[in-house]
SEPADREN-159856 format. One record per atom (N, C-alpha, C): residue in three letters; z negated, y negated, x. Coordinates in pm, whole numbers, plus 50000, padded with zeros to 5 digits. Each point is the difference from the previous one (the first is absolute). Example, Ala and Ser with C-alpha at 12.3 -4.5 7.8 and 13.67 -1.06 7.14 Angstrom:
// SEPADREN-159856
ALA492205056951319ALA500004988149911ALA500004988050090SER500724989549965SER499944988150082SER499274989149923
// end
This chain:
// SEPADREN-159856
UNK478574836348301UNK501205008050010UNK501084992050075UNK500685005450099UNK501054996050101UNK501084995449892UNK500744989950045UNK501294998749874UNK500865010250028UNK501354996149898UNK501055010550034UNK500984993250016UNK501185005150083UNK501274997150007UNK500935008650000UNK500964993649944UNK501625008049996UNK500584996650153UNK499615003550090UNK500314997750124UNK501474999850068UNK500044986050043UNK501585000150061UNK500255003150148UNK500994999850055UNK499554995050182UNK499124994850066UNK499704985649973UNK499414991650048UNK498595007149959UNK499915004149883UNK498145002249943UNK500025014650100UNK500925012150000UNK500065007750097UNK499484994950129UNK500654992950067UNK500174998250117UNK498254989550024UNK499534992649937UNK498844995150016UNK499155013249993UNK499915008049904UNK498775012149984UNK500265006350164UNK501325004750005UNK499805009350146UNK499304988150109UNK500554986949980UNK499604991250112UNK498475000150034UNK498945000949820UNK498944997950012UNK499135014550032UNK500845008250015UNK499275013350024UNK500475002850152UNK500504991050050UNK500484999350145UNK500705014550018UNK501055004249929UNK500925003050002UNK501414993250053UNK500055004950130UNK501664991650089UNK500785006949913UNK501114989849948UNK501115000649963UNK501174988549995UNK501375003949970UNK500984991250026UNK501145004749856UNK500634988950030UNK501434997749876UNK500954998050126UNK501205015049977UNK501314993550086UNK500984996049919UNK501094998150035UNK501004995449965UNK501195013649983UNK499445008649948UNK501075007549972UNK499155011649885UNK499164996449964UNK499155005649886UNK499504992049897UNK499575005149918UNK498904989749925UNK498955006049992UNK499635009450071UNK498735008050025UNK498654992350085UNK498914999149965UNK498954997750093UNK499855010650134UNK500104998350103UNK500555008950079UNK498185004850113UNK499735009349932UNK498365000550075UNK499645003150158UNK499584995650055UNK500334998750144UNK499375011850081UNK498445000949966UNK499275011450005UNK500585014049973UNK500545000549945UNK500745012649961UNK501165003250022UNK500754991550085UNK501294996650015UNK499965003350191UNK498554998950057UNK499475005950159UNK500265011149964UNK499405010749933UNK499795014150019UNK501425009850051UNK499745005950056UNK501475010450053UNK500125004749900UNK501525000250015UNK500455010449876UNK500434991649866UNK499214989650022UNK500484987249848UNK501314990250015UNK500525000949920UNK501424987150043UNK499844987949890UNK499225003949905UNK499814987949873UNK498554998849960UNK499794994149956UNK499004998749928UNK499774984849911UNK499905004949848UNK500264984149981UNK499645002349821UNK499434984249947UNK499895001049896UNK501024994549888UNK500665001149929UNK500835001949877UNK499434990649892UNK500224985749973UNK499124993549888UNK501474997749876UNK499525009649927UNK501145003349853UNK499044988049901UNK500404996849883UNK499724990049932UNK498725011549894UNK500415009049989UNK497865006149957UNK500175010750086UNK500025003850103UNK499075008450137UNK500074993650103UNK499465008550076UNK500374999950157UNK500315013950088UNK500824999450038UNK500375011850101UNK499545003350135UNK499475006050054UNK499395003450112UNK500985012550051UNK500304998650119UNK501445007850069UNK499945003350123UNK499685008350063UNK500075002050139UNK501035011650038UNK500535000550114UNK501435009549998UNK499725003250131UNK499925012350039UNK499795011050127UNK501175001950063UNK500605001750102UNK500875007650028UNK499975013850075UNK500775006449904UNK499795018750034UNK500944998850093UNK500065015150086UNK500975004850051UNK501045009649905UNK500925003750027UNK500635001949901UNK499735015550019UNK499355007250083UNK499775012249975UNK498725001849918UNK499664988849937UNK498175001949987UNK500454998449826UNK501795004049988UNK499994996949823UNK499085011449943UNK500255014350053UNK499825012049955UNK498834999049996UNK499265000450098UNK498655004449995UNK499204987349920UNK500504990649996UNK499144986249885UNK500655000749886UNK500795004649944UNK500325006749906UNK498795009149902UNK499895012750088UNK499195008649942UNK498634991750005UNK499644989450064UNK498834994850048UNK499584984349879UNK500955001149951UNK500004984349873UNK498845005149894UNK500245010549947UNK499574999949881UNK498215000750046UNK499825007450118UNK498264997450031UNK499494988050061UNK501234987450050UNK499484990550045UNK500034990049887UNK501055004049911UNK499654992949845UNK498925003349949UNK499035011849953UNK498805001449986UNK498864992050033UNK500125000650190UNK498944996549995UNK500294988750039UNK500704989950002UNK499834985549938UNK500964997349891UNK498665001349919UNK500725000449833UNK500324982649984UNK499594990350063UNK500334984249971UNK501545000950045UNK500395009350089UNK501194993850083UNK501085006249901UNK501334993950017UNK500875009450005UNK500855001150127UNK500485013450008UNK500505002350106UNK501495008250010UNK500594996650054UNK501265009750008UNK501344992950086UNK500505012150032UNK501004998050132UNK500964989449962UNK500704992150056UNK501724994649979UNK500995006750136UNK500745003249955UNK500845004750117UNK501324995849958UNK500904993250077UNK501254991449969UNK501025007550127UNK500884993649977UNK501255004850132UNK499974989550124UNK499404988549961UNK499654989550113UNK499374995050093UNK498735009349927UNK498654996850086UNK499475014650038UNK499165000950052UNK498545007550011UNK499165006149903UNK499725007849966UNK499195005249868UNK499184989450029UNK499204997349844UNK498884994549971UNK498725004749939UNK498624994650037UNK499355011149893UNK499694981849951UNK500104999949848UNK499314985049916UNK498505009049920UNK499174986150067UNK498634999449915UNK500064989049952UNK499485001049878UNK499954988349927UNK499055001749820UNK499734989149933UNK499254997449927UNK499414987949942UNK500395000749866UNK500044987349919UNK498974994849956UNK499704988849985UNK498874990949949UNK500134992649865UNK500085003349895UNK500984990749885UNK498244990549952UNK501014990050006UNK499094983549969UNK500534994749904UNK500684999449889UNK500404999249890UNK498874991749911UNK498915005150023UNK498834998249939UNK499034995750062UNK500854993850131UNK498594993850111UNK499325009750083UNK499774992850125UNK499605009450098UNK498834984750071UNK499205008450049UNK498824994150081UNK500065000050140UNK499934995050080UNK499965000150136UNK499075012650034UNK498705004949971UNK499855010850015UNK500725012849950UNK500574997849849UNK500835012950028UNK501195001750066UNK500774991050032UNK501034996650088UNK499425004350180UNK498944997650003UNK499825004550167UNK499215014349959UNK499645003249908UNK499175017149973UNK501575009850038UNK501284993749934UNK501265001949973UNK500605002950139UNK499754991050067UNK500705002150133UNK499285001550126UNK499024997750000UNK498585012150072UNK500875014550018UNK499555007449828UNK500365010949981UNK501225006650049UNK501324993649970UNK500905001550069UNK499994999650123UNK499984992550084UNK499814994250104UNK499365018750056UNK498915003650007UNK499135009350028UNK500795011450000UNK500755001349880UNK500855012749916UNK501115000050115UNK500374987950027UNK501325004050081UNK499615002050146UNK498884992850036UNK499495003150141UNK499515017250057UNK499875004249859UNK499335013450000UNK501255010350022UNK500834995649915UNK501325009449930UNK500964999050192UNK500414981950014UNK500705004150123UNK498835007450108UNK499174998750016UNK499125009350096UNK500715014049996UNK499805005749876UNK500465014849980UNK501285002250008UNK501044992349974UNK500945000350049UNK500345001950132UNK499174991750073UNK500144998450173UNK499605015650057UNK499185006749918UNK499235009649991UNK500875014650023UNK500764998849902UNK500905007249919UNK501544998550099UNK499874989750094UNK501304996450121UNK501014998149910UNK500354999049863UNK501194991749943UNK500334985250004UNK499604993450037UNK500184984450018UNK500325001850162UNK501404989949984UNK500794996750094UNK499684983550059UNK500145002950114UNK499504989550062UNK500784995750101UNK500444983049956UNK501544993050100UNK500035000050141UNK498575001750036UNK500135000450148UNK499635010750090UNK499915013249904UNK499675014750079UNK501215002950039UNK499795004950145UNK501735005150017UNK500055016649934UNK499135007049973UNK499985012349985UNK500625003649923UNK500685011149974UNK501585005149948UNK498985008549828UNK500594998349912UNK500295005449885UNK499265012849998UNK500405005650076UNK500255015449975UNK498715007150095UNK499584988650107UNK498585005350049UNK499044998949869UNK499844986849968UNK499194996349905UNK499785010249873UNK500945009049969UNK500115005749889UNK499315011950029UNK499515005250092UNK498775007050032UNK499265001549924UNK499404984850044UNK498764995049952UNK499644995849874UNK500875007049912UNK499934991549879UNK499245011549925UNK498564995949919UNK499145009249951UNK500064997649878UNK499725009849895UNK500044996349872UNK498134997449928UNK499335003450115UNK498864991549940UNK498644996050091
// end
């Protein structure tokens, strides 16, 4: 049997290292910041969360802000069918809508390097799948399309 750990940063940051998972620590988070997932269009974060018994897994989309309505009506079936994730909008006065995926790992009681990478495999997959459909769905905004708002909102399908 694999041991267990109450996993900190450093024990974080070795498991992703040994599953050759690229990742980095900046200086303006305390998040493991996942690199792989942090390429995909449409992603602005992606990063892991080490709380003293979980871990947080976080990735943050950016919508267009016409894509509130129609991902709106569209949450509760993309919550379904990835029942690991949770999912749901942030929308502030400062930024850009957001869509957050995310999903906890609690180690309280020890965690194994295999369930820790079964953990973020899964995720990992969940969110690769989810922003796909998003991209799908034309709500994710993207910093370097020049294309205007209001073409895009066409294209926005509800399934």
């Amino acid at each position: 049997m694999e041991p267990l750990f109450v996993p900190d940063t450093d024990q974080v940051q070795r498991w992703l290292n040994e599953g050759s998972t690229t990742n980095y620590i900046c200086e303006h988070c305390d998040g493991i910041h996942l690199s792989e997932l942090q390429r995909m269009d449409g992603v602005l974060d992606s990063r892991i969360f080490v709380e003293s018994d979980h871990l947080i897994l976080t990735t943050e989309l950016e919508l267009r802000p016409t894509a509130i309505l129609p991902l709106t009506i569209e949450i509760g079936r993309l919550n379904v069918a990835f029942p690991n994730c949770k999912i749901f909008m942030e929308v502030t006065d400062e930024a850009l809508p957001k869509l957050i995926i995310m999903d906890t790992l609690h180690t309280r009681a020890g965690v194994s390097f295999s369930q820790f990478r079964h953990f973020l495999l899964m995720m990992m997959e969940s969110t690769r799948q989810l922003t796909s459909d998003c991209q799908s769905m034309g709500v994710l905004s993207y910093p370097d399309s020049p294309q205007d708002d209001d073409e895009q909102a066409d294209h926005v399908s509800l399934h």
